[in-house]
C-alpha positions as a printed Julia matrix, in Angstrom:
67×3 Matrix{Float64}:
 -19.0   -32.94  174.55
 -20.64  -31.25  177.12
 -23.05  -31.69  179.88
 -25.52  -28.87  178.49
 -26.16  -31.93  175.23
 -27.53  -34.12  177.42
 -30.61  -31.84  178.42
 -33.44  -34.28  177.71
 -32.08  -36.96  177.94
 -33.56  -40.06  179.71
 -29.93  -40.82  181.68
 -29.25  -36.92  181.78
 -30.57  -37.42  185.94
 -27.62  -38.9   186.78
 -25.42  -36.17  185.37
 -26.76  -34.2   188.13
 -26.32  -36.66  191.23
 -29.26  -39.13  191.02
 -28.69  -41.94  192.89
 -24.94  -40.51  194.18
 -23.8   -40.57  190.65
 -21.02  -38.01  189.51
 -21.82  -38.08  185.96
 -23.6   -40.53  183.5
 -21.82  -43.64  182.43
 -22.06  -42.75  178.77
 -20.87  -39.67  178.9
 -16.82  -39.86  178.84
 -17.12  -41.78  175.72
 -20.19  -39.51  173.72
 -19.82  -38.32  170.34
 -21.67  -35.32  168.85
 -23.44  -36.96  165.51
 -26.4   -36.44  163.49
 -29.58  -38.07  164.19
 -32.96  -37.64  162.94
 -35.43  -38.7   166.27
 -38.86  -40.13  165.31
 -41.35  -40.86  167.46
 -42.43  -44.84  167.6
 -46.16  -43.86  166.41
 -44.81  -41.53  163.5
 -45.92  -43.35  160.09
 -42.91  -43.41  157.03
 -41.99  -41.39  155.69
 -39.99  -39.83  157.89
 -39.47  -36.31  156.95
 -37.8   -35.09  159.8
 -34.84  -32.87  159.47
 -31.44  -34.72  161.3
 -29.55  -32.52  164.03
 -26.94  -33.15  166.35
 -27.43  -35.44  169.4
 -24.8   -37.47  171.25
 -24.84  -40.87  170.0
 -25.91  -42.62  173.34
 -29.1   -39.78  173.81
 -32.67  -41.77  174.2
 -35.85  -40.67  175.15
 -38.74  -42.47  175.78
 -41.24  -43.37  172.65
 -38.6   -41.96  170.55
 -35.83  -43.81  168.38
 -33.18  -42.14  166.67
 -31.65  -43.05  163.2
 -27.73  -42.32  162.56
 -26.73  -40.11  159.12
């Protein structure tokens, strides 16, 4: 895992020293996975394609779906 996955991310601020933080929380324990991300207003079906995110990546008005 590295930092450069998190890019996007809504906790990828405190990999770079928000609020004196080192790193983010999650990220010691992230695994690589695929996901497919859909955004909360998309209507099924849901033909997007999955690719790799760490399991604990978010974003706002998006949800993400595990293989």
């Amino acid at each position: 895992m590295k930092k450069e996955n998190c890019i996007g991310c809504y906790c990828d601020v405190y990999n770079h020293g928000c609020g004196g933080a080192s790193e983010c929380w999650l990220f010691k324990t992230a695994k690589i996975m695929y996901r497919k991300r859909v955004h909360i207003d998309q209507v099924p079906p849901y033909k997007n394609k999955f690719e790799r995110y760490p399991d604990c990546y978010h974003e706002q008005r998006y949800v993400f779906f595990n293989k």
